[in-house]
C-alpha positions as CSV (number, residue, x, y, z in Angstrom):
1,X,69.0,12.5,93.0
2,X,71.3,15.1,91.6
3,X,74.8,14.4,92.1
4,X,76.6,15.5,95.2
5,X,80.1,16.4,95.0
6,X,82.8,18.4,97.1
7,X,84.7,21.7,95.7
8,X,88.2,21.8,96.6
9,X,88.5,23.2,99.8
10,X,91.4,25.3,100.8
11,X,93.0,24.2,104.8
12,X,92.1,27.7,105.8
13,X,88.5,26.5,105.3
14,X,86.3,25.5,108.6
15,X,84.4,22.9,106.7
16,X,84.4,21.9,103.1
17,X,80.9,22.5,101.2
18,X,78.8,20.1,99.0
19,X,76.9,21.3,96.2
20,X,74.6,19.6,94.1
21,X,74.6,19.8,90.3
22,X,72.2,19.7,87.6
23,X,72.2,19.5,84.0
24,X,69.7,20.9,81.5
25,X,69.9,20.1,78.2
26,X,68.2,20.9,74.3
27,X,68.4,19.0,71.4
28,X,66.9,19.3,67.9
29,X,65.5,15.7,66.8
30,X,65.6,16.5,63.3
31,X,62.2,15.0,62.2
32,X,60.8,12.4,64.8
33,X,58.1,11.4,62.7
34,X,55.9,8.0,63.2
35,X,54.2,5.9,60.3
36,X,51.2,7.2,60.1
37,X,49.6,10.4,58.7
38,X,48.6,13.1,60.7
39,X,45.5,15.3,59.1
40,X,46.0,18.1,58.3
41,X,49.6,18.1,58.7
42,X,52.6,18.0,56.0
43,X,54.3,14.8,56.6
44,X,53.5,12.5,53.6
45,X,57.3,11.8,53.4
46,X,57.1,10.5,56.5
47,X,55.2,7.5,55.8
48,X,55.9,4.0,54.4
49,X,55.0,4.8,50.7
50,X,56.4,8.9,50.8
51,X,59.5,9.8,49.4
52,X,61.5,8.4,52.1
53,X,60.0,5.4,52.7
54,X,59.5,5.7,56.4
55,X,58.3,2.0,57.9
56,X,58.6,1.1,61.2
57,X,61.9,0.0,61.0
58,X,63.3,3.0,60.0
59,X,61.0,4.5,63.1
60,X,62.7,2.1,65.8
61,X,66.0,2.6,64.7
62,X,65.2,6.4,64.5
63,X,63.7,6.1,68.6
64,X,66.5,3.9,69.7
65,X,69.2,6.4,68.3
66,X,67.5,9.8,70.0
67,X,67.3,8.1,73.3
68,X,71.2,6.7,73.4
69,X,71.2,10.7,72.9
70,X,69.3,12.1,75.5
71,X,70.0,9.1,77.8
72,X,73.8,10.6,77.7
73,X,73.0,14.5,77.7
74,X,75.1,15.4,81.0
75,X,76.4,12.2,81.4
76,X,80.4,13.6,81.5
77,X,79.6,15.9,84.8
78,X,76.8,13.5,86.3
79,X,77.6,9.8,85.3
80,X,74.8,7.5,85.8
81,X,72.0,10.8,86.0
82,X,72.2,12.9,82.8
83,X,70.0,16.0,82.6
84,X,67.2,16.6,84.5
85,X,65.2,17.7,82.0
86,X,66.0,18.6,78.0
87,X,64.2,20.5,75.7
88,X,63.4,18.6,72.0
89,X,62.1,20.4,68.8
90,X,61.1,18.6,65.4
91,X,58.8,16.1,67.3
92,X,55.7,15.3,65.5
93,X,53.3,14.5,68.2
94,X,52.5,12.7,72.0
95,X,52.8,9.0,70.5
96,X,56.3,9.7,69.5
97,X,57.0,11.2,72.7
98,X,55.4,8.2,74.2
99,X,57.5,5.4,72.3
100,X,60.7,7.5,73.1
101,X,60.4,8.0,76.9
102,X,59.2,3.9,76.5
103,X,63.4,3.4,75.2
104,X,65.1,1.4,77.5
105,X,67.7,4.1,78.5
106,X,65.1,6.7,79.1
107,X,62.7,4.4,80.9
108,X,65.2,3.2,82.8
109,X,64.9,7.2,84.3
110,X,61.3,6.9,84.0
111,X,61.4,10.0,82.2
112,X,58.4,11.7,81.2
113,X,57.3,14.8,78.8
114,X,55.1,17.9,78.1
115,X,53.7,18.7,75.3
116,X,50.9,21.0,73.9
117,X,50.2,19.9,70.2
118,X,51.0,23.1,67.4
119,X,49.7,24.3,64.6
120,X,52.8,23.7,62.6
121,X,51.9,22.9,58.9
122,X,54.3,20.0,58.5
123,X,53.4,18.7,62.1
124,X,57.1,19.3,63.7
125,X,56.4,20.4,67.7
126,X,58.7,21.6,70.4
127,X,58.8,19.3,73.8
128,X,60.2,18.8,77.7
129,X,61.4,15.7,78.5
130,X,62.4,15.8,82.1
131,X,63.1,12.9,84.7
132,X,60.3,13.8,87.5
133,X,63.4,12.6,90.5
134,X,64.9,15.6,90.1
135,X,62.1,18.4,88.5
136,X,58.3,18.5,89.7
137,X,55.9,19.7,86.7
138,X,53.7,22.8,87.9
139,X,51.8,24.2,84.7
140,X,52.5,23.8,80.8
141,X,51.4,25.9,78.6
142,X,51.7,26.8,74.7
143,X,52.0,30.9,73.8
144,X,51.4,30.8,70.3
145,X,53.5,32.6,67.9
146,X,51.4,36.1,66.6
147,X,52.8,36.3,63.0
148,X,51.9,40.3,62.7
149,X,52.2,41.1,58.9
150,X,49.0,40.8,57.0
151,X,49.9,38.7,54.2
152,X,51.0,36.2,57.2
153,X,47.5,35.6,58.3
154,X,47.2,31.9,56.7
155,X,50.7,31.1,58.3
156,X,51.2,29.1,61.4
157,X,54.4,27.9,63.2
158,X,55.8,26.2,66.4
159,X,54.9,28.4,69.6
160,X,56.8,28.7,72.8
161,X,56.5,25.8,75.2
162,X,56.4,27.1,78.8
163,X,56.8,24.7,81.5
164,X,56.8,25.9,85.0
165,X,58.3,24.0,87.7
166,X,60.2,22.5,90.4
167,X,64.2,21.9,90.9
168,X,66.5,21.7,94.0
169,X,63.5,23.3,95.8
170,X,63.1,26.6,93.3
171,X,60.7,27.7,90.9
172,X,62.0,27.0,87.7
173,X,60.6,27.6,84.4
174,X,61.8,26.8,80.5
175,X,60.5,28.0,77.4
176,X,61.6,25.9,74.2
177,X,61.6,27.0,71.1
178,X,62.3,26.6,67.3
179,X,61.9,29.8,65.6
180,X,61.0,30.2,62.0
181,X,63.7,28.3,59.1
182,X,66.3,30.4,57.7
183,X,64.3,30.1,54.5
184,X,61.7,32.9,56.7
185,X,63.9,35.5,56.6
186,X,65.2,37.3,59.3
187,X,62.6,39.2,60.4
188,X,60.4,36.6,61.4
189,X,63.1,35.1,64.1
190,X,63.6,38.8,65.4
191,X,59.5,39.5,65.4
192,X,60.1,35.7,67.7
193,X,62.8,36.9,69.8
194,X,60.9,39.8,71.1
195,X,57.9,38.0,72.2
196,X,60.3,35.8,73.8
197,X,61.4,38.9,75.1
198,X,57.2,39.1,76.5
199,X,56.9,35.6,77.7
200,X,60.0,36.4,79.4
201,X,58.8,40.1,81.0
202,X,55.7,38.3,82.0
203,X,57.2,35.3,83.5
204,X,59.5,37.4,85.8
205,X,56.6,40.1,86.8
206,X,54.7,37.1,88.2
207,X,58.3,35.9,89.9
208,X,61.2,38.1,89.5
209,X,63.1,35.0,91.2
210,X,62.1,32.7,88.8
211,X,65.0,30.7,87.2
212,X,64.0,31.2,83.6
213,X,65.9,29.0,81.3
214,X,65.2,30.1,77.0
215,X,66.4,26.7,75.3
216,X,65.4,26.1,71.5
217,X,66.8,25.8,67.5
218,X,66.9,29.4,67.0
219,X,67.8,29.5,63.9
220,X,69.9,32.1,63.8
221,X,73.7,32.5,66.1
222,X,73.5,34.3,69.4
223,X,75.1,37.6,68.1
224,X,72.3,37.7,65.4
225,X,69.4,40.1,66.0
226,X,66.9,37.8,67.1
227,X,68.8,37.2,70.0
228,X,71.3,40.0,70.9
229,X,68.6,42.9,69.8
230,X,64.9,41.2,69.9
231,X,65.7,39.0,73.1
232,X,68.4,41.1,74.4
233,X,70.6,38.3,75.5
234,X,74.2,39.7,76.5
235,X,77.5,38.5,75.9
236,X,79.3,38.9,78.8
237,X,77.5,37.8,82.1
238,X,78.8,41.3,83.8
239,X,76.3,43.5,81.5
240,X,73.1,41.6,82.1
241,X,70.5,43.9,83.9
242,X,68.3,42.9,86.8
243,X,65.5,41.4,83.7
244,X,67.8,40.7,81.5
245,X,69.4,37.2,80.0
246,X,72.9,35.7,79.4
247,X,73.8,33.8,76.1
248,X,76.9,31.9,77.3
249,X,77.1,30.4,73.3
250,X,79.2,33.7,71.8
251,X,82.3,32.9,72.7
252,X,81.7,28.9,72.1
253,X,80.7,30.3,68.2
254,X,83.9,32.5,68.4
255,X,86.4,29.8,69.1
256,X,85.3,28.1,65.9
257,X,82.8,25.6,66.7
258,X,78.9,24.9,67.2
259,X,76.3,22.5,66.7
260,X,75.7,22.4,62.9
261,X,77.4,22.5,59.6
262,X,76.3,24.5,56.5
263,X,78.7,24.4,53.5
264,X,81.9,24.2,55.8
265,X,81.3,26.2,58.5
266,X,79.5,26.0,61.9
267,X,76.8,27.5,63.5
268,X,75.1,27.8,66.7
269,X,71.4,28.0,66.5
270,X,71.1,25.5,69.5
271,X,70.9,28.0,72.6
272,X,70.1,27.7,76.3
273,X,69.6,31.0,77.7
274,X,70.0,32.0,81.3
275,X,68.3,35.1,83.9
276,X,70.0,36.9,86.1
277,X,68.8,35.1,88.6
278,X,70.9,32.1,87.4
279,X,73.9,33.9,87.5
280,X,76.6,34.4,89.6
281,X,77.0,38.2,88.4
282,X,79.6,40.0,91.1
283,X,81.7,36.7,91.4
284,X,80.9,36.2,95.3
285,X,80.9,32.3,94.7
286,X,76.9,32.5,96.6
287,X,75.4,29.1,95.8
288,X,72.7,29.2,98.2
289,X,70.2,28.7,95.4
290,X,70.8,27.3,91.6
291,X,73.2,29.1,90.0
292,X,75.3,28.7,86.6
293,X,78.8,26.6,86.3
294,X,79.3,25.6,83.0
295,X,77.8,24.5,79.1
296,X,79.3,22.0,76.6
297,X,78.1,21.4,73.4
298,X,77.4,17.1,73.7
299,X,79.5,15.7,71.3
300,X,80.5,11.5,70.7
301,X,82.0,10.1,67.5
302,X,78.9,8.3,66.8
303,X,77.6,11.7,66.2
304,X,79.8,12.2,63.3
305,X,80.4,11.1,59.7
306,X,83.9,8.8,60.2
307,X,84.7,8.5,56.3
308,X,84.0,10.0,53.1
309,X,83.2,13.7,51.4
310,X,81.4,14.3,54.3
311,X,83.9,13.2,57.1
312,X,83.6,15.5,60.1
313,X,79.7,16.4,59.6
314,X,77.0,15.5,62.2
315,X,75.8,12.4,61.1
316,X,71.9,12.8,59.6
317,X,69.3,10.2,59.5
318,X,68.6,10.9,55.9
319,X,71.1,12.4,53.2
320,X,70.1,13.1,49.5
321,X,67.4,11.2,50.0
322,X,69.5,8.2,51.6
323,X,68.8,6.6,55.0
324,X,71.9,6.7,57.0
325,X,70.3,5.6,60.2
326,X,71.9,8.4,62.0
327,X,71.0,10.9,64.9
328,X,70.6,14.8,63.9
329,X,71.6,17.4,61.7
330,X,72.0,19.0,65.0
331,X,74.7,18.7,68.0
332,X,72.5,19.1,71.3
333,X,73.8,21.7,74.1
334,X,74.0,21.4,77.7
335,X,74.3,24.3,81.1
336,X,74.9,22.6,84.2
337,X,73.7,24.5,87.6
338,X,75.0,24.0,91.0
339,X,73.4,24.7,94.4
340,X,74.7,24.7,98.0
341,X,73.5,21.5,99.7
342,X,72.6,23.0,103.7
């Protein structure tokens, strides 16, 4: 179960309330690949005689260090339950999937995942993990992404994972994501944050209550255009419409941190993105149904290069070719929801 807890409750109260809370979480695997080659797909570096020399050693080490991860994902607010479910990108397929929900600390959980496979050329998909305790699966599906310009017509990339499901009793749904590299060019995250944007407008036209969570690698910050113009997600919670979506990472990015490095300074392309119908908009403190209460980016030492030029950095699996038998290029983010337990 969720975890149960009590907010302070003043003496003028009648009765105090309990409220459960849940975490949802997203995290960018950087390159889950297994040992053997995929066809069709890009990953000869990802196998025992590539560039890196991926064996199965490398492969374990790789699983066991993702799931210590995930396995602690919403572990400071719910000790002992983590997240109820987490969004991955940079997965290459279900038998990875399989070996890392088999990980002692995710097994434990008896976690489980979705996943539709992609037509990404190097073989990298997006993924829901989820611990089936706490959300019920109702329909996965994969919306592929349209690439629009002509010359684009040989090109294909990750889609948009949409699970629908169950939580605390409400239809929930997530879309995760990992729009196109920085190497794209802008206009190929903001042609994916507007059909986002549609998956979205769909999604809330079949079920304006829906509890829509938008949870990927972006790419790109949250005041970039992808996803303050092309999404449309808001800065401050009191401007979002009745369709419209909150991007509680701004002011995280503002104060001076985020959940990768590049020459010196951070960014934060690791987003979870709420409704309206999440939020708490007018302040009246009504929990009768899941409702936003806070985000943290994760962060443990072991995350982090300890000594050397690079002291401070999120600590990789692979550097200039090296194996470091780290975790991620990436810091994974957490949003924690609270309902009123009746």
């Amino acid at each position: 179960m969720a975890l149960a807890f009590i907010l302070g409750a003043g003496a003028a109260q009648a009765q105090e309330k309990k409220f459960s809370l849940y975490g949802v979480g997203f995290y960018n695997l950087e390159n889950l690949f297994d040992t053997c080659h995929d066809a069709g797909h890009n990953d000869y570096q990802y196998l025992p005689d590539g560039q890196l020399k991926w064996n199965g050693l490398k492969y374990a080490h790789k699983l066991r260090n993702m799931a210590r991860v995930l396995s602690e994902m919403g572990t400071d607010r719910l000790p002992g339950v983590g997240c109820a479910f987490i969004g991955v990108s940079e997965v290459e397929n279900a038998k990875c999937l399989e070996d890392l929900c088999n990980q002692e600390p995710l097994k434990a959980r008896n976690f489980q995942f979705c996943h539709i496979e992609g037509p990404d050329q190097r073989g990298v998909d997006c993924a829901l993990l989820y611990n089936p305790k706490l959300f019920q699966v109702r329909n996965v599906r994969l919306v592929p992404y349209i690439y629009i310009k002509p010359e684009d017509s040989l090109r294909a990339t990750r889609g948009f994972l949409t699970v629908s499901g169950t939580m605390a009793g409400e239809h929930v749904t997530v879309i995760v994501n990992h729009l196109p590299s920085r190497f794209a060019g802008s206009f190929y995250r903001e042609e994916g944050g507007r059909q986002i944007r549609l998956v979205k407008d769909s999604l809330l036209r079949d079920d304006p209550n829906v509890k829509l969570f938008i949870m990927g690698d972006m790419n790109d910050d949250p005041q970039d255009k992808s996803m303050a113009v092309a999404l449309g997600a808001k800065r401050k919670m009191k401007d979002v419409e009745d369709d419209g979506l909150w991007n509680p990472w701004w002011d995280v990015l503002a104060s001076g941190t985020g959940t990768l490095q590049y020459d010196g300074r951070w960014n934060l392309f690791d987003q979870i993105i709420l409704s309206r119908s999440l939020l708490d908009v007018k302040g009246k403190k009504d929990y009768s149904g899941l409702t936003y209460w806070n985000h943290q980016i994760f962060r443990r030492d072991y995350l982090f290069q300890r000594e050397g030029k690079y002291k401070g950095n999120t600590l990789r699996t692979h550097a200039g070719g090296a194996w470091l038998d780290g975790f991620s290029d990436h810091l994974p983010t957490v949003v924690y929801v609270i309902k009123e337990l009746k």
